[in-house]
N, C-alpha and C positions, 0 to 999 in steps of 0.2 A: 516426454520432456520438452520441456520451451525454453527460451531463453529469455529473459529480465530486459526489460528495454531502458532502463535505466543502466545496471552494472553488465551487463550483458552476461550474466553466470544461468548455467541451465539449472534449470528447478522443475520440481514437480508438482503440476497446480493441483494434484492433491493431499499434499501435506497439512498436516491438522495447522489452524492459528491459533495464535495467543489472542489477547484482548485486542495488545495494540493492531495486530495482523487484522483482525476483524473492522477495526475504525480504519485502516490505510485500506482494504476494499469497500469498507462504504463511500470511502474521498471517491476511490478511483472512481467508482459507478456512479455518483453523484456530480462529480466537482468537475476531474480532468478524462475523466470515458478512455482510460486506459484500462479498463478491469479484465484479469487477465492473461495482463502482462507483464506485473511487477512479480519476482521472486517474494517471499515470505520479510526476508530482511527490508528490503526496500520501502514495501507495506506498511511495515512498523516503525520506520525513520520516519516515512513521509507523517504517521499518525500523532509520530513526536512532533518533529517539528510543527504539524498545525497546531498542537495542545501549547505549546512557547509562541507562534506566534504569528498564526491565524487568527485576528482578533476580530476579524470582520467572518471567520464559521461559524465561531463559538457565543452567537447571539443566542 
């Protein structure tokens, strides 16, 4: 178990993702080199949030 470095909640980084799960670890690996370290949830907010309003990834 790890802990979310974001909401600090323990998770198990191998729990299956959704889609969005899968776009919040390509950010992490890609963007912010936290990959990792976010719980599943987290993953999936950050994915939203860049899909609203990351306007300068989604070239």
């Amino acid at each position: 178990m790890k802990t979310c470095s974001i909401c600090k909640i323990e998770f198990d980084e191998n729990e299956p993702d959704s889609l969005y799960g899968e776009a919040g670890q390509w950010l992490a690996e890609e963007f912010w080199k936290d990959a990792g370290e976010l719980c599943r949830t987290c993953r999936e907010n950050r994915a939203r949030l860049v899909m609203m309003y990351g306007h300068e990834m989604n070239t």
